[in-house]
py3Dmol code that shows the C-alpha trace and the ligand (Angstrom):
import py3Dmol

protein = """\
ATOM      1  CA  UNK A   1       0.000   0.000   0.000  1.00  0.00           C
ATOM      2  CA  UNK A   2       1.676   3.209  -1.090  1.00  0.00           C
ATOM      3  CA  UNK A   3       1.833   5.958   1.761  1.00  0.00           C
ATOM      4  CA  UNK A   4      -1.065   8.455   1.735  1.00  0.00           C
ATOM      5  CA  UNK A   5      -0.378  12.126   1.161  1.00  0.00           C
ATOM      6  CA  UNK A   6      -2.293  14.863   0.235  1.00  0.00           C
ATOM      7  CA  UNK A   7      -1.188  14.939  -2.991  1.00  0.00           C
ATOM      8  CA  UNK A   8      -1.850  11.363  -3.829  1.00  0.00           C
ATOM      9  CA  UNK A   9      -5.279  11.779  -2.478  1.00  0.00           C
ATOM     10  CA  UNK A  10      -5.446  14.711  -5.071  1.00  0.00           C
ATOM     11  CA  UNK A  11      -4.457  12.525  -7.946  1.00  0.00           C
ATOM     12  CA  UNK A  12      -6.445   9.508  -7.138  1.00  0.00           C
ATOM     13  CA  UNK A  13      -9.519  11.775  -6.806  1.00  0.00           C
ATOM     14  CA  UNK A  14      -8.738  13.782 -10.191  1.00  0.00           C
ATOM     15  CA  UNK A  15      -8.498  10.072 -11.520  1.00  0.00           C
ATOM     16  CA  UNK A  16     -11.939   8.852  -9.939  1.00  0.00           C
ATOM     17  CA  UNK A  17     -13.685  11.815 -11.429  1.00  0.00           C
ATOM     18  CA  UNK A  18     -11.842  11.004 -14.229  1.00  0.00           C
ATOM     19  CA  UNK A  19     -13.489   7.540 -14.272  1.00  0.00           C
ATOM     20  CA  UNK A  20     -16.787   8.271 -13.564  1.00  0.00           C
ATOM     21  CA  UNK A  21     -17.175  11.460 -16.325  1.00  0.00           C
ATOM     22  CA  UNK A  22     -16.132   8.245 -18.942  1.00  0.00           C
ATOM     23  CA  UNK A  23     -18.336   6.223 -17.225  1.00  0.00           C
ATOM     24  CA  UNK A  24     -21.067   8.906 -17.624  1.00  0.00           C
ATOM     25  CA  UNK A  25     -19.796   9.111 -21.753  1.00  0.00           C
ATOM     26  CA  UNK A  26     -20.556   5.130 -22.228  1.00  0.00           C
ATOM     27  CA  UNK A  27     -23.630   5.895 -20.817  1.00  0.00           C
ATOM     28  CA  UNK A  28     -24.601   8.518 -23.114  1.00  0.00           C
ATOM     29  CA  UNK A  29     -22.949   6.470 -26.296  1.00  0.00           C
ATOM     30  CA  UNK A  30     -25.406   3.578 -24.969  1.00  0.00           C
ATOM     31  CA  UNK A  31     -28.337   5.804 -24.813  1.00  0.00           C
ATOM     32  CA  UNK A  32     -27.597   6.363 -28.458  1.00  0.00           C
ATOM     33  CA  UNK A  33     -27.264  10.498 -27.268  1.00  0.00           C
ATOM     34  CA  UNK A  34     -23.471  10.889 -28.003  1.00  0.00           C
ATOM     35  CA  UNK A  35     -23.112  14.903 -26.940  1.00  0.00           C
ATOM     36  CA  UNK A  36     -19.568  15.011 -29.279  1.00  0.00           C
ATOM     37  CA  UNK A  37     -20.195  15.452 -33.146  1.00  0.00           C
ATOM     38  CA  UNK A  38     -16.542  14.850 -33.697  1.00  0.00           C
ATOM     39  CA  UNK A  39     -16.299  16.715 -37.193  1.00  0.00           C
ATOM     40  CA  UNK A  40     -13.864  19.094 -39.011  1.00  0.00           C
ATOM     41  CA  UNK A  41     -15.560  22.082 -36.470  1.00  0.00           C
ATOM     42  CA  UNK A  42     -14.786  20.325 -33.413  1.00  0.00           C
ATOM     43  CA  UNK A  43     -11.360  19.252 -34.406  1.00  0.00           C
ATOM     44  CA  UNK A  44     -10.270  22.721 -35.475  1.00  0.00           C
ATOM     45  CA  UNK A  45     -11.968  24.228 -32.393  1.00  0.00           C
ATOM     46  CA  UNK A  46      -9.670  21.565 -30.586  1.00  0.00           C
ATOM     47  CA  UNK A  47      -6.192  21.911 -32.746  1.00  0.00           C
ATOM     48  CA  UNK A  48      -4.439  24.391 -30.820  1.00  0.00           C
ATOM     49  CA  UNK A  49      -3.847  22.383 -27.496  1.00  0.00           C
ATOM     50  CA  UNK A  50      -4.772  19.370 -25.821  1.00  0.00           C
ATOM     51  CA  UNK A  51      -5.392  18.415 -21.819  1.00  0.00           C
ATOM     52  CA  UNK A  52      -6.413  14.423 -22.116  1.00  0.00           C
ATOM     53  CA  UNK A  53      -7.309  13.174 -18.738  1.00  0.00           C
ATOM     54  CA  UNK A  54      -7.460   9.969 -19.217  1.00  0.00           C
ATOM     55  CA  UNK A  55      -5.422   7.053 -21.313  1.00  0.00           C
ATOM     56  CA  UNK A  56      -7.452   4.241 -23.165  1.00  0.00           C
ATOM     57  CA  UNK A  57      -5.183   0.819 -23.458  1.00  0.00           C
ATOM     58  CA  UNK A  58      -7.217  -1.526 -25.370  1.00  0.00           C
ATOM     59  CA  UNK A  59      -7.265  -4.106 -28.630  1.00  0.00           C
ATOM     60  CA  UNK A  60      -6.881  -3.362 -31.831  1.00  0.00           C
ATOM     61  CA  UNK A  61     -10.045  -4.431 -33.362  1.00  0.00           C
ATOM     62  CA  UNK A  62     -12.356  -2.451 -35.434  1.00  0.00           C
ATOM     63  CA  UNK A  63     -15.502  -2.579 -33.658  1.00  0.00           C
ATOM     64  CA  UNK A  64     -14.096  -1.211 -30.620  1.00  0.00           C
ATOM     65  CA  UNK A  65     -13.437   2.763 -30.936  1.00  0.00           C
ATOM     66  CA  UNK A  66     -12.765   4.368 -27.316  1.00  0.00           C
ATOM     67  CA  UNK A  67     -13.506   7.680 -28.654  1.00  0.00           C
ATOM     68  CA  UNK A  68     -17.274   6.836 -29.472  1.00  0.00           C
ATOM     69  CA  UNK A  69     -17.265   4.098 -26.796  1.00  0.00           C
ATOM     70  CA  UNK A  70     -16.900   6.605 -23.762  1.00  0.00           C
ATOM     71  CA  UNK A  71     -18.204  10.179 -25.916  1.00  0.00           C
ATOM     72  CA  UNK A  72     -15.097  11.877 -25.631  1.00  0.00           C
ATOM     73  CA  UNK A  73     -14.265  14.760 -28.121  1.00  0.00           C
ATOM     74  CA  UNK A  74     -10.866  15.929 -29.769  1.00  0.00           C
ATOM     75  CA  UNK A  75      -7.998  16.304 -27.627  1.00  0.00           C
ATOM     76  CA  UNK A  76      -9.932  14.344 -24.409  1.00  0.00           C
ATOM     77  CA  UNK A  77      -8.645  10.972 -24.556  1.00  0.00           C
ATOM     78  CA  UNK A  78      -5.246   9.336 -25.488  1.00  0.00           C
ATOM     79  CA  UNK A  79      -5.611   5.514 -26.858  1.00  0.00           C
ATOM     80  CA  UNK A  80      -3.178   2.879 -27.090  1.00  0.00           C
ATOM     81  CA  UNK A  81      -3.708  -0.029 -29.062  1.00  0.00           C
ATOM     82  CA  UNK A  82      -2.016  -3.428 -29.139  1.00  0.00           C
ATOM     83  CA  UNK A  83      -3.711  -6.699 -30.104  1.00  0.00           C
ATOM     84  CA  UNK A  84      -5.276  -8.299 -26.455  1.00  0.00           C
ATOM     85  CA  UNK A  85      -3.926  -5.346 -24.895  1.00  0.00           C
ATOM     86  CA  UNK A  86      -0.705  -6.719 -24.369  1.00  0.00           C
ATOM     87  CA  UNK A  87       1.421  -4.227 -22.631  1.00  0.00           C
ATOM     88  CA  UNK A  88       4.774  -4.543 -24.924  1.00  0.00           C
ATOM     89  CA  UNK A  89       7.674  -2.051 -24.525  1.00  0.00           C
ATOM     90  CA  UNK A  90       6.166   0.599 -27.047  1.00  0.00           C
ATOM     91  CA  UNK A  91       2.741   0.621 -24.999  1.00  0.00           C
ATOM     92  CA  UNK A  92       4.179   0.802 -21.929  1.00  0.00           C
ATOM     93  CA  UNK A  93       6.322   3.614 -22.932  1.00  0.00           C
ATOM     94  CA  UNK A  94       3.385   5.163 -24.505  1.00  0.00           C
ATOM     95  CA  UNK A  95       1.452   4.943 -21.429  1.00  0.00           C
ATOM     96  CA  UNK A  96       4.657   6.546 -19.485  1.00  0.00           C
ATOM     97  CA  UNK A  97       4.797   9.381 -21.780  1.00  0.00           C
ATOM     98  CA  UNK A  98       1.217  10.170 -20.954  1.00  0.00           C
ATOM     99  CA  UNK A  99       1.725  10.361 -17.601  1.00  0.00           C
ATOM    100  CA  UNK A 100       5.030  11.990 -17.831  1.00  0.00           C
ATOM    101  CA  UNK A 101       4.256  14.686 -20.113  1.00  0.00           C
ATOM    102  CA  UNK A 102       0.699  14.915 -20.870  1.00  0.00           C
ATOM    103  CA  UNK A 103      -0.107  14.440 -16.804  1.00  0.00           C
ATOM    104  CA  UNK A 104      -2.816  11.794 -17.236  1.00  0.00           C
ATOM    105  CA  UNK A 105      -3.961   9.943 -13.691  1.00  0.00           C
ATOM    106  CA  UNK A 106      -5.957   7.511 -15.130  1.00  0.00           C
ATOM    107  CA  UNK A 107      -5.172   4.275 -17.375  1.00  0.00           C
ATOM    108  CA  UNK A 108      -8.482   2.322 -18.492  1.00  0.00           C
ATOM    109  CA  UNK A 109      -7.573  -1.611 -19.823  1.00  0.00           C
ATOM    110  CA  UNK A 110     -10.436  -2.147 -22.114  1.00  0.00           C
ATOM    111  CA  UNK A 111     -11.308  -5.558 -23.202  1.00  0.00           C
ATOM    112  CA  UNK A 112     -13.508  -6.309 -25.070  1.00  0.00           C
ATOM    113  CA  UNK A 113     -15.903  -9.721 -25.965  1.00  0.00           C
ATOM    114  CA  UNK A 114     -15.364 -11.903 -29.217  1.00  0.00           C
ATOM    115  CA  UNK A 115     -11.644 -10.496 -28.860  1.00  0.00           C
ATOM    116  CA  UNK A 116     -10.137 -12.562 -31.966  1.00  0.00           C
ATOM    117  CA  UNK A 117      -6.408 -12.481 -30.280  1.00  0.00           C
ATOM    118  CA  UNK A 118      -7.572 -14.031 -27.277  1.00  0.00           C
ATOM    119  CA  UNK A 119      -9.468 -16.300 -29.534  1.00  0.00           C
ATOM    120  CA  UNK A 120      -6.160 -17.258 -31.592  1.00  0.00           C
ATOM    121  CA  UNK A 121      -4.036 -18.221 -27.951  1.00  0.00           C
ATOM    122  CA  UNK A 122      -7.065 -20.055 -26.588  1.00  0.00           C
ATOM    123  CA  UNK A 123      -6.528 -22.459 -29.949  1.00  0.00           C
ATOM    124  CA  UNK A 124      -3.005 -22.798 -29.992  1.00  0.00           C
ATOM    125  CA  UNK A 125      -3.461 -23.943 -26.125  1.00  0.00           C
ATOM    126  CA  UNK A 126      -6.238 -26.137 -26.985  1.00  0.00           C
ATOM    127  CA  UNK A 127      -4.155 -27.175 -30.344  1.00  0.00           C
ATOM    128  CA  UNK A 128      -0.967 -27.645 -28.382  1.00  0.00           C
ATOM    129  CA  UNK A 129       0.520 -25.351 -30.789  1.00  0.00           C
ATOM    130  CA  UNK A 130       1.732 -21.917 -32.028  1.00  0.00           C
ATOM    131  CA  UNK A 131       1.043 -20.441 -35.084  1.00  0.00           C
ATOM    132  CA  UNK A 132       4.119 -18.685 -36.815  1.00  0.00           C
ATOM    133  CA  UNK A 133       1.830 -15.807 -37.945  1.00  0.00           C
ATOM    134  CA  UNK A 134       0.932 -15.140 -34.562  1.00  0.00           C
ATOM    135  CA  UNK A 135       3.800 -16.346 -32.795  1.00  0.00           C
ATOM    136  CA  UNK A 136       4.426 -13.311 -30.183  1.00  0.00           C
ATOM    137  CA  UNK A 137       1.078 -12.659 -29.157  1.00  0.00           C
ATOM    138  CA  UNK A 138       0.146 -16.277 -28.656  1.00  0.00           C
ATOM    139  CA  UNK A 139       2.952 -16.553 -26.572  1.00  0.00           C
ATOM    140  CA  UNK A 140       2.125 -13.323 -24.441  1.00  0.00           C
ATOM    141  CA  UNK A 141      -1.635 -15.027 -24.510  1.00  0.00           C
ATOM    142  CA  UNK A 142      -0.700 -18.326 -23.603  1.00  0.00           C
ATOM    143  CA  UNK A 143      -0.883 -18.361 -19.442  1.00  0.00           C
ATOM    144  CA  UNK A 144      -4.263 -16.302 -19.409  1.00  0.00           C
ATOM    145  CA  UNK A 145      -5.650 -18.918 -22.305  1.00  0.00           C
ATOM    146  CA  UNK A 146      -4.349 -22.043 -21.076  1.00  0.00           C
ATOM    147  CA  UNK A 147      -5.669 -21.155 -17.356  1.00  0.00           C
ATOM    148  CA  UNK A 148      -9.127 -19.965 -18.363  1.00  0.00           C
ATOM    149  CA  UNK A 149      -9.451 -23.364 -20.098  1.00  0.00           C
ATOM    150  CA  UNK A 150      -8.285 -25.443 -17.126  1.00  0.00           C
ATOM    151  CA  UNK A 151     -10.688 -23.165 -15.380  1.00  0.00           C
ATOM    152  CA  UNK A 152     -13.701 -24.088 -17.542  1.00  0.00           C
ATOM    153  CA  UNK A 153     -16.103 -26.879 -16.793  1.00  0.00           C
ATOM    154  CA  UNK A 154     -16.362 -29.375 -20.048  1.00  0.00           C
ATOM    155  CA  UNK A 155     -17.689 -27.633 -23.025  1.00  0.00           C
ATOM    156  CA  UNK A 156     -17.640 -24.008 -21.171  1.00  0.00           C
ATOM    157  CA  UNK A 157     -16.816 -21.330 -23.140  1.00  0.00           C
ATOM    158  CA  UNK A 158     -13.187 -20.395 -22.063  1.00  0.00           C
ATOM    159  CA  UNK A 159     -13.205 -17.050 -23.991  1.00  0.00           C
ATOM    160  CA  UNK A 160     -14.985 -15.014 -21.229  1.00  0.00           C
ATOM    161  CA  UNK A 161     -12.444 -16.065 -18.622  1.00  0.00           C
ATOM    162  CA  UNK A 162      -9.355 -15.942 -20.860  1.00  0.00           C
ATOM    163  CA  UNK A 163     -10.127 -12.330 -21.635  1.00  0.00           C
ATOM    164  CA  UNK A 164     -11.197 -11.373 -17.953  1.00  0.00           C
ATOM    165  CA  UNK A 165      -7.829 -12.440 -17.221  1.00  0.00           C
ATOM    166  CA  UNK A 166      -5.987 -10.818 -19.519  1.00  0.00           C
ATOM    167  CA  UNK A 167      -7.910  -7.204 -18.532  1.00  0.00           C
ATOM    168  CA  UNK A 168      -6.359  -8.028 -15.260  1.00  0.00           C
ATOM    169  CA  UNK A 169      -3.039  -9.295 -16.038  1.00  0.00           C
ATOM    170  CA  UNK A 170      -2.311  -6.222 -17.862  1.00  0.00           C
ATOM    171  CA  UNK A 171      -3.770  -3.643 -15.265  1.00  0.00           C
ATOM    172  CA  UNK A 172      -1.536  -5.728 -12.703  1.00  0.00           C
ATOM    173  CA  UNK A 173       1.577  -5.244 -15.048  1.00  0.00           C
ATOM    174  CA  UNK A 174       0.721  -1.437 -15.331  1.00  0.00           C
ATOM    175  CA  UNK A 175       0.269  -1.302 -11.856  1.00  0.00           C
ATOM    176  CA  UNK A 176       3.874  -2.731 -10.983  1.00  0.00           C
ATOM    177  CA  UNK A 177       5.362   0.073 -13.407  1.00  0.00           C
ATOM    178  CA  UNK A 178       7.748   2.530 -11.576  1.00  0.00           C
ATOM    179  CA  UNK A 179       6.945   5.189 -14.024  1.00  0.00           C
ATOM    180  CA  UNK A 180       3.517   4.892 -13.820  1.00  0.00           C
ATOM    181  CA  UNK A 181       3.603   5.145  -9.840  1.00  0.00           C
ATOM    182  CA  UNK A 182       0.658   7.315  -8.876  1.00  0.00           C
ATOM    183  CA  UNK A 183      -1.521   6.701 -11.970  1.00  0.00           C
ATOM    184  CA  UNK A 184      -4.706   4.986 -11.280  1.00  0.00           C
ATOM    185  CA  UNK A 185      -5.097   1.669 -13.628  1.00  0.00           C
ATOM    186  CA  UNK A 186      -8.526   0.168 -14.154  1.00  0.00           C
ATOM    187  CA  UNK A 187      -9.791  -2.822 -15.830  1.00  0.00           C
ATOM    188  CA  UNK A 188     -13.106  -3.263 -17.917  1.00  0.00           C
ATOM    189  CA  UNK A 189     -14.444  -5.021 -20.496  1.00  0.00           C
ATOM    190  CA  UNK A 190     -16.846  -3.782 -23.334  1.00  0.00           C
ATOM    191  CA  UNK A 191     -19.778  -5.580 -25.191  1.00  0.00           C
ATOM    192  CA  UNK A 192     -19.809  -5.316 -28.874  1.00  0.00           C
ATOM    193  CA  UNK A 193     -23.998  -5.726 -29.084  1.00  0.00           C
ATOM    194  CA  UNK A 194     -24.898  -3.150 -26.167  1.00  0.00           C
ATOM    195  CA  UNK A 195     -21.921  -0.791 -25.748  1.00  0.00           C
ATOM    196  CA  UNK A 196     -21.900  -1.125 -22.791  1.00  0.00           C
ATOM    197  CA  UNK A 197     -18.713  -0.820 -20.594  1.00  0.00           C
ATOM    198  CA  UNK A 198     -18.131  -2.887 -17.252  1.00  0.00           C
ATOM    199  CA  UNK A 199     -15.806  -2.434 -14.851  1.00  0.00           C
ATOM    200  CA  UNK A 200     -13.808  -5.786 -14.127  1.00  0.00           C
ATOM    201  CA  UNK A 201     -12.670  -6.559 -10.372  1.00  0.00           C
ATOM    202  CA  UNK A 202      -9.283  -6.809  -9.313  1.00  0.00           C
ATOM    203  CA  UNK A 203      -8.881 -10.517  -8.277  1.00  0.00           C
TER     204      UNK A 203
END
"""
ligand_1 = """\
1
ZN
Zn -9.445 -7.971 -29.460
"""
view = py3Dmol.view(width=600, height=400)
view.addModel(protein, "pdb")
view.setStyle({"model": 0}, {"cartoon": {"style": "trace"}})
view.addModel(ligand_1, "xyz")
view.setStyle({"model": 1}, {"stick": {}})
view.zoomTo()
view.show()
């Protein structure tokens, strides 16, 4: 438990607020009343600076855009992408950055259902096997893949788990960063049919 001082109280309030104004965004995105218009206006009107609050860590895939997900507008939100969120060296140091210089509190690790890297380690586990073409990330896939499957009663989908675990693996990695002491990291998965985001527990 890191020692309590005023000014980590500070941070780890500006983070909470933080959490809860995305929170409120996903809300509005699942209400289908987005308040950002996100067009040539809003992106001029945004140019000159930016003040992001918060930093976005999620998958790569298509159908998953943090942006509309949480109804942010230009210059609100930084996003990192890396196939199942897995927090290589050029994430990480992304992520530092944005603390470092940009003064962001707040790291969200945003899974998301039907993830199709999660999908490829789960069959090389269940295959006994790695495929060349995605060699690295099966490998940085294979502990949460191969324990959501032992987890998983007989013809169980294992996909849920796997991915749970991966949200959490990768906020606990986060969490263990030196450089990212003070930041508040948070795990949560999002549904591809309602939009809806959910925050995952720590254990
Ligand atoms: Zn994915």
């Amino acid at each position: 438990m890191p020692e309590l001082t005023a000014s980590s109280l500070m941070e780890h309030h500006r983070a909470a607020s933080t959490l809860l104004s995305l929170l409120e965004g996903n809300g509005r995105f699942v209400a289908g009343e987005p308040r950002y218009k996100r067009d040539i206006v809003a992106a001029r009107d945004a140019a000159p600076d930016q003040t992001p609050s918060a930093v976005v860590f999620t998958c790569i895939d298509s159908r998953v855009t943090a942006e509309s997900v949480f109804d942010c507008d230009f210059g609100q939100l930084l996003v990192v992408r890396t196939a199942g969120h897995v927090p290589d060296r050029a994430a990480v140091g992304s992520l530092e950055f944005a603390a470092a210089e940009l003064g962001v509190s707040l790291v969200v690790v945003l899974g998301h259902e039907r993830c199709g890297a999660i999908n490829a380690a789960l069959n090389a586990v269940e295959a006994d096997t790695h495929d060349p073409r995605s060699g690295y990330l099966v490998e940085q896939l294979w502990q949460p893949a191969s324990q959501a499957i032992e987890e998983s009663a007989e013809g169980e989908d294992a996909a849920p788990k796997a991915l749970r675990l991966q949200v959490r693996r990768t906020v606990a990695d986060l969490s263990r960063r030196e450089h990212l002491d003070g930041v508040l990291v948070v795990g949560a998965v999002y549904d591809l049919d309602t939009g809806q985001v959910t925050l995952v527990d720590e254990d």
